[in-house]
MARVEXMI-404190 format. One line per field, with one value per residue (C-alpha): residue in three letters; chain; z, y, x. Coordinates in Angstrom, 1 decimal, padded with zeros to 4 digits. Layout:
type <- c(Ala,...)
mol <- c(A,...)
Z <- c(Z,...)
Y <- c(Y,...)
X <- c(X,...)
This chain:
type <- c(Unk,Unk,Unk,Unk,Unk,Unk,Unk,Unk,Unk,Unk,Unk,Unk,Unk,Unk,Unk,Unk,Unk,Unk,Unk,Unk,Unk,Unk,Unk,Unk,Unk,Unk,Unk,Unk,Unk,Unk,Unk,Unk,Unk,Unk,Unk,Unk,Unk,Unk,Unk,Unk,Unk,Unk,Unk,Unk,Unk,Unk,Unk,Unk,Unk,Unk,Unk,Unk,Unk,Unk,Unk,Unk,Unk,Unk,Unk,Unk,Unk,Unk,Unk,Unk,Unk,Unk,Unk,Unk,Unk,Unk,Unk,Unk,Unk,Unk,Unk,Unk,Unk,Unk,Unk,Unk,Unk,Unk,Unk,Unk,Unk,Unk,Unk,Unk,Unk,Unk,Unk,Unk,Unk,Unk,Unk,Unk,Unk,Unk,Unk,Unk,Unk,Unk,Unk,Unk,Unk,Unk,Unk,Unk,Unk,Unk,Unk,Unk,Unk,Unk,Unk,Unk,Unk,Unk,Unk,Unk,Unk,Unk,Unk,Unk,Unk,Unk,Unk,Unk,Unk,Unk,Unk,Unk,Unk,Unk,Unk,Unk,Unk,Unk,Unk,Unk,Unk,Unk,Unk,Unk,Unk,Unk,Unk,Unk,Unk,Unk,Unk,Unk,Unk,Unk,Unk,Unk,Unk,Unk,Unk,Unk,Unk,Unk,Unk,Unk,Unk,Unk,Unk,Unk,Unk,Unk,Unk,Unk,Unk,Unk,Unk,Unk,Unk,Unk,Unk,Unk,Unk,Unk,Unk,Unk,Unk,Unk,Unk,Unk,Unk,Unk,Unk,Unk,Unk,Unk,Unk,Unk,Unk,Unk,Unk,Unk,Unk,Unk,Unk,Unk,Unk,Unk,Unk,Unk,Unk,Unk,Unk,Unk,Unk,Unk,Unk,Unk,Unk,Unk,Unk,Unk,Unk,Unk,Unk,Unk,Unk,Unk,Unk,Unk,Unk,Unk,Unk,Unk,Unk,Unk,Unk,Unk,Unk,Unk,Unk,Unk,Unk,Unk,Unk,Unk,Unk,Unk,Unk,Unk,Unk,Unk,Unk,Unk)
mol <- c(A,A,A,A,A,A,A,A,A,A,A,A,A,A,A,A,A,A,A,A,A,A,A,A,A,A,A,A,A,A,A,A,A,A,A,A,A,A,A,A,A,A,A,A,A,A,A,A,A,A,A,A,A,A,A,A,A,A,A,A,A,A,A,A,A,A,A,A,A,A,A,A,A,A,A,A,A,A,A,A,A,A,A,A,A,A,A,A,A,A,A,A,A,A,A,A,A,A,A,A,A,A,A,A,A,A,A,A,A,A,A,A,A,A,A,A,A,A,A,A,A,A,A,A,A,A,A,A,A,A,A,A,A,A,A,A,A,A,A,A,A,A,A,A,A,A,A,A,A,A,A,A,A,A,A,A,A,A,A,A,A,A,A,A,A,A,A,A,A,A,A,A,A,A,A,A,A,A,A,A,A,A,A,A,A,A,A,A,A,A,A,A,A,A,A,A,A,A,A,A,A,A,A,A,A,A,A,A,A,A,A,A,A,A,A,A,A,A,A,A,A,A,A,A,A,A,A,A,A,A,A,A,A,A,A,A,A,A,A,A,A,A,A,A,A,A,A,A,A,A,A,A)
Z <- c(-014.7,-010.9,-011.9,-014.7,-012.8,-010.3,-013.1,-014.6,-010.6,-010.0,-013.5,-013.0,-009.5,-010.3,-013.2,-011.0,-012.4,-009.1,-010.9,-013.8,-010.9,-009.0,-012.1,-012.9,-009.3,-009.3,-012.3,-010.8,-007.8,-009.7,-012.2,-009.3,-007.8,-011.2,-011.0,-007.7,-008.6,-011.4,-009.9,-007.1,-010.3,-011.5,-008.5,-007.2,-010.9,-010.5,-007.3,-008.4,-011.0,-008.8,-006.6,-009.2,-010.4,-006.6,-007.0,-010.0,-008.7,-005.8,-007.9,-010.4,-007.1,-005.4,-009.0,-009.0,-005.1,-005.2,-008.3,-007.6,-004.1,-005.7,-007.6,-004.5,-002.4,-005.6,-005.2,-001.4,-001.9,-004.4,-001.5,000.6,-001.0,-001.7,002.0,002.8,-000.1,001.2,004.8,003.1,001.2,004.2,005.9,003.6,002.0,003.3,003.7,002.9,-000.8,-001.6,-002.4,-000.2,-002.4,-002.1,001.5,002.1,-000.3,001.4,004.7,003.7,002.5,006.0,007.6,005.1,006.1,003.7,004.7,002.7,003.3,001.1,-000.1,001.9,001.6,-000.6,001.2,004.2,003.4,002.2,004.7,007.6,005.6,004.8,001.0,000.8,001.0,-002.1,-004.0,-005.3,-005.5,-002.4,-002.9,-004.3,-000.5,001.2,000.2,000.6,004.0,005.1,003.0,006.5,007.8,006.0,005.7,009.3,009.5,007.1,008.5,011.9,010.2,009.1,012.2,014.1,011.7,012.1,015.8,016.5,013.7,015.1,019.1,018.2,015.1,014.4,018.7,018.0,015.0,016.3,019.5,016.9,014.2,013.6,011.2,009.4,008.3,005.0,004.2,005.1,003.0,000.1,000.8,001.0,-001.1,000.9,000.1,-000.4,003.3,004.6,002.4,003.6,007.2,007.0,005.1,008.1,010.8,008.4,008.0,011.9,012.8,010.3,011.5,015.1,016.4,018.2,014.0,012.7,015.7,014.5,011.4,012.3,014.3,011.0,008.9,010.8,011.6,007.7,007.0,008.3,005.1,002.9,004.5,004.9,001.4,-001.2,000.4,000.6,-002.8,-004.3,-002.6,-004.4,-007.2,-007.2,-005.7,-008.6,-011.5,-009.5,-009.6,-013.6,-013.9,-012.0,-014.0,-017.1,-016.4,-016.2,-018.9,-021.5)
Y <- c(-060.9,-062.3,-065.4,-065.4,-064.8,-067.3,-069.8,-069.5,-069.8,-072.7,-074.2,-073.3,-074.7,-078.1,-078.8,-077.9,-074.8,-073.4,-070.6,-069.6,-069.1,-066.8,-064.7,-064.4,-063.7,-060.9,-059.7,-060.0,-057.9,-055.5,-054.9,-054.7,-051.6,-050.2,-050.2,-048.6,-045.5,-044.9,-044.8,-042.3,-040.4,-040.5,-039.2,-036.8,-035.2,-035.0,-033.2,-030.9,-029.8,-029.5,-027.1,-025.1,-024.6,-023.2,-020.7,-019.5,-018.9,-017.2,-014.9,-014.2,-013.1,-011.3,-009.1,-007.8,-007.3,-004.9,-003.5,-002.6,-001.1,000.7,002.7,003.3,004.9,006.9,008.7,008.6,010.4,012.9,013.7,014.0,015.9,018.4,019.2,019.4,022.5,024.0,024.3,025.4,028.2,029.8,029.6,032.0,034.4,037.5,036.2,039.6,039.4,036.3,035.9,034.2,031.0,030.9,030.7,028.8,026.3,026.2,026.5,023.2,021.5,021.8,019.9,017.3,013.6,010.9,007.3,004.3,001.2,-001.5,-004.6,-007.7,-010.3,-012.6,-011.4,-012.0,-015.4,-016.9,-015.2,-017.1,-020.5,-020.5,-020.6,-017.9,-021.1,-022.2,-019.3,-020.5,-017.3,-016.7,-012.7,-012.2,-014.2,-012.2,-008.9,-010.1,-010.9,-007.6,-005.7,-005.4,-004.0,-001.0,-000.5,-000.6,001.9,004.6,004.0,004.9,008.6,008.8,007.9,010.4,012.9,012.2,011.7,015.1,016.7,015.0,015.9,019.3,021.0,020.1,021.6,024.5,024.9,023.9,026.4,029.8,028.9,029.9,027.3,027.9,024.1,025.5,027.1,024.5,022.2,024.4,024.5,028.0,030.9,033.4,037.5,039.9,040.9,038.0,036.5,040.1,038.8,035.3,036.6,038.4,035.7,033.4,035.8,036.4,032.7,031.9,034.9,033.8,032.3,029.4,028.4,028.9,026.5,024.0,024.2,023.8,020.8,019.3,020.0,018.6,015.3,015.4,015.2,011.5,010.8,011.6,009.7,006.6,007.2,007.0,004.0,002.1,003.1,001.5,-001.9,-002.4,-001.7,-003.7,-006.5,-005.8,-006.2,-009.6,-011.0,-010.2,-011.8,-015.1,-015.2,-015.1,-017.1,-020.2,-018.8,-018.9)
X <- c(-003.8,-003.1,-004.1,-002.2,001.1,000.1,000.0,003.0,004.8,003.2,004.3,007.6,007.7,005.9,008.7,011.5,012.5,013.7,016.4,014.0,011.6,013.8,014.2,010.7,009.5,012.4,011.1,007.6,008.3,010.1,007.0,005.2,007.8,007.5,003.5,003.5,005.9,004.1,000.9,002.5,004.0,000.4,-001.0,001.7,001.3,-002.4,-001.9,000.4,-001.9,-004.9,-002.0,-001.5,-005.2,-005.8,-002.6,-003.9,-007.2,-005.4,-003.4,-006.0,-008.3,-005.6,-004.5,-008.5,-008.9,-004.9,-005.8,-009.2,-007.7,-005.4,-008.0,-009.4,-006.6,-005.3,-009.0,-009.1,-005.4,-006.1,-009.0,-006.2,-004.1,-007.3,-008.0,-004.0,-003.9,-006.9,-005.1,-002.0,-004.3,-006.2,-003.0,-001.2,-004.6,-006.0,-009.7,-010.8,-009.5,-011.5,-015.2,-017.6,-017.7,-014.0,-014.0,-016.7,-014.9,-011.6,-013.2,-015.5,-012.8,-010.4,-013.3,-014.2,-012.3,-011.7,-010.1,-008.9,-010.5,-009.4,-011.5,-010.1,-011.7,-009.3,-006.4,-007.8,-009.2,-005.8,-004.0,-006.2,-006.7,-002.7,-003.6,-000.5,001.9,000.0,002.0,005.3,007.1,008.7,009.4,005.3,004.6,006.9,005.1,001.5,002.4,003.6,001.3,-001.1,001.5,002.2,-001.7,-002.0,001.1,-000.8,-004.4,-003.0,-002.2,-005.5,-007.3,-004.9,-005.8,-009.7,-009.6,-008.2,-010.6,-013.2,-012.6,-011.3,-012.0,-015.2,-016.1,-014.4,-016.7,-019.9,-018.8,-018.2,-020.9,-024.2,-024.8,-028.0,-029.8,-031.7,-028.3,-026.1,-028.3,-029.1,-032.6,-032.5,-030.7,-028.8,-029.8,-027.1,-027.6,-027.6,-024.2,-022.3,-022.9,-022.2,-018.9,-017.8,-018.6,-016.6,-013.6,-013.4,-013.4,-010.5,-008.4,-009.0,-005.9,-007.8,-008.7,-005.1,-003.8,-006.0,-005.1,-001.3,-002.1,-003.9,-001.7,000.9,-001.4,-001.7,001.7,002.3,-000.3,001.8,004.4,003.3,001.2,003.6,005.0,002.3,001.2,004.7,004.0,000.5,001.8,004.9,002.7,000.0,003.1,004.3,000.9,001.1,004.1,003.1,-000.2,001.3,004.1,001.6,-001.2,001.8)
């Protein structure tokens, strides 16, 4: 095809032709401009595409990783929410009028701690490559960005709560328990005797004020959970019903 072009310049140029000439070699050079844009359309098109493969990918990842975390902290709360009713429950019983399964229910479940702890590792990874630019929607961006924020903001309450379990609930316990391992572990049935007795060392220890106090503090600790909760349970799901959106913007 050069050659060909360079054929017909020097034909025109060896008969004198000088005007034709200019026209075609205008004409030349703007086939030439032509060419060159639309290989850069070509190209910028091809990118674009290959961009919008990745975001896909991106928000197809990040829907699974929020809405599998989601299920997560809903069952972690409901935990929550368990242990925060058993405090409110010893806190306003007479021990005496409950049965010894009752207690040692309630009393088990002021102890147990629960924490939510979220599957990261697409959020992280676009977060630390960048990849969040990839996402065109400027208010779904906005939202994944600050979503470690507001998990950091309700973790804290946990740990607070499991720190001050941990350092003083669970001493005080250990300090006023006789805690029996094949009992404690079910290897071992308790005798009529021997359930009367561990009835009354249970009933003493919640009554004592020391118990109560801690119980208050918990409680209290607790509280900042359900806080914090609620809020960060609105921002996964209004994350989870952008990244729907998005995704079936481009899959329609």
């Amino acid at each position: 095809m050069l050659k060909f072009f360079r054929n017909i310049r020097r034909n025109f140029i060896e008969t004198g032709k000088t005007s034709k000439y200019l026209k075609y070699a205008i004409g030349e050079i703007v086939l030439v401009m032509i060419g060159i844009l639309l290989a850069l359309q070509v190209n910028n098109w091809n990118q674009a595409r290959q961009l919008q493969k990745e975001e896909i990918k991106i928000l197809k990842g990040l829907h699974q990783e929020f809405s599998e975390n989601l299920v997560r902290f809903d069952d972690i709360y409901t935990k929550q929410e368990s242990r925060w009713k058993s405090i409110e429950t010893l806190m306003n019983i007479q021990p005496k009028e409950l049965s010894l399964d009752s207690l040692t229910t309630l009393a088990n479940g002021v102890g147990e701690q629960y924490t939510f702890d979220p599957f990261q590792g697409m959020y992280n990874s676009i977060i630390n490559s960048g990849k969040i630019e990839l996402i065109s929607n400027d208010s779904l961006k906005k939202k994944i960005s600050r979503f470690q924020d507001l998990l950091n903001d309700y973790k804290e309450e946990e740990i607070n709560t499991m720190n001050f379990t941990a350092n003083n609930f669970y001493t005080f316990i250990i300090n006023n328990s006789a805690i029996n391992f094949n009992f404690r572990f079910n290897k071992m049935k308790m005798n009529d005797e021997e359930k009367i007795k561990y009835k009354e060392e249970l009933i003493k220890r919640i009554e004592s004020d020391t118990y109560e106090n801690l119980l208050i503090y918990i409680y209290g600790y607790m509280r900042e959970i359900f806080i914090e909760g609620p809020i960060l349970r609105e921002e996964m799901v209004s994350i989870i019903n952008l990244l729907e959106s998005e995704i079936e913007k481009y899959e329609n």
